[in-house]
C-alpha positions as CSV (number, residue, x, y, z in Angstrom):
1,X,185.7,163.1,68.6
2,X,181.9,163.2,67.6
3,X,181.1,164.1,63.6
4,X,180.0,167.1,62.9
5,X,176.2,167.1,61.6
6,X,175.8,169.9,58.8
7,X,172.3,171.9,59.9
8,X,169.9,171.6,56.8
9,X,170.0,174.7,55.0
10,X,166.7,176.8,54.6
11,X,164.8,177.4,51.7
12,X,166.1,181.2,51.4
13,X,169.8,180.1,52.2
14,X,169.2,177.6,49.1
15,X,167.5,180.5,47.1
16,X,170.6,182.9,47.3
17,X,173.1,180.3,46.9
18,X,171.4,178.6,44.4
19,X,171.0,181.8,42.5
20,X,174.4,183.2,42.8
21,X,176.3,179.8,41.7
22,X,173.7,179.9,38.7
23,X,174.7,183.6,37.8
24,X,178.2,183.5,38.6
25,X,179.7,180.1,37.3
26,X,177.0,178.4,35.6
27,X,175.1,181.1,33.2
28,X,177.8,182.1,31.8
29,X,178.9,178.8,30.3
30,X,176.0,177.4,29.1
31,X,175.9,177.1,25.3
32,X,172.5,179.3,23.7
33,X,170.8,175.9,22.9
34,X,170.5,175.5,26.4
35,X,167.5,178.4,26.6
36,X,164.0,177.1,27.6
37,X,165.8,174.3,29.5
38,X,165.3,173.6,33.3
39,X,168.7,173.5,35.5
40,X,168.9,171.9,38.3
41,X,171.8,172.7,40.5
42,X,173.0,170.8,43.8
43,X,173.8,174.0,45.8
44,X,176.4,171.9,48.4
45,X,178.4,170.4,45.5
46,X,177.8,172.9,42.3
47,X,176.7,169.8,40.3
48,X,173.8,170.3,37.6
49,X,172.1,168.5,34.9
50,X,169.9,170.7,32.2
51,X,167.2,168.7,30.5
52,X,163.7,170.0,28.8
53,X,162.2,168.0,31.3
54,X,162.9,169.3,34.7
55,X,161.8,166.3,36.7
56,X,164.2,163.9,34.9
57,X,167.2,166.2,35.8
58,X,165.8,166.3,39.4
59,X,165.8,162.7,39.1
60,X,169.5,162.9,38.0
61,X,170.6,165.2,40.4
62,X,169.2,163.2,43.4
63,X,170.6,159.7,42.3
64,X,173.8,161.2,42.8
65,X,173.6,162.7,46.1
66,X,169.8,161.4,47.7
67,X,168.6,164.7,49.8
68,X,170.7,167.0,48.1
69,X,169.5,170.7,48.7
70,X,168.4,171.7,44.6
71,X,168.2,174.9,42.9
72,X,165.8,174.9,40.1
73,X,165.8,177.8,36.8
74,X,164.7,177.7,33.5
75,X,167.1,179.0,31.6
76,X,166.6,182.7,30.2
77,X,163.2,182.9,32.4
78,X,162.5,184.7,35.5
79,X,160.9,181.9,37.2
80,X,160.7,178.1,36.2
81,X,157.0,178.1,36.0
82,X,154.4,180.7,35.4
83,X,150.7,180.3,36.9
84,X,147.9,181.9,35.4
85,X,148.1,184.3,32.2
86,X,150.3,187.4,32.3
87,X,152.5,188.8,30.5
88,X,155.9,186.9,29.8
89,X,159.1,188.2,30.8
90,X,162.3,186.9,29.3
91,X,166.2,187.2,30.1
92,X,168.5,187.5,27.9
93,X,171.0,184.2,27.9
């Protein structure tokens, strides 16, 4: 019997599953110190790391599981990065 080969999920399958495990069974765990912070979240596995720098928990994500398919937030933000000036929205944590 062949393996099954999982199909790459797309970048708006990674979006809304990314999102909805960070809303659902992430946010509301995460202690207040954790605000500011980049998240970033292996939406196959649930794994995360939260660092100031989001690169380095990229970094730590992908050791674990090269290729994984990550979710990235900054915690009590809107977006993870902001171009240009405009005003700044913030969530409540």
């Amino acid at each position: 019997m062949a393996a099954r080969t999982r199909r790459a999920l797309t970048s708006s399958e990674i979006t809304q599953h990314g999102q909805a495990l960070y809303e659902r069974d992430i946010l509301p765990t995460l202690d207040p110190s954790s605000r500011g912070k980049f998240l970033v979240l292996d939406v196959e596995t649930g794994a995360y790391e939260v660092d100031r720098d989001g690169i380095a928990a990229l970094q730590r994500v992908r050791n674990r599981r090269p290729g994984a398919s990550v979710y990235l937030v900054r915690v009590g933000f809107p977006t993870a990065y902001r171009i240009g000036r405009g005003t700044r929205f913030e969530r409540p944590c």
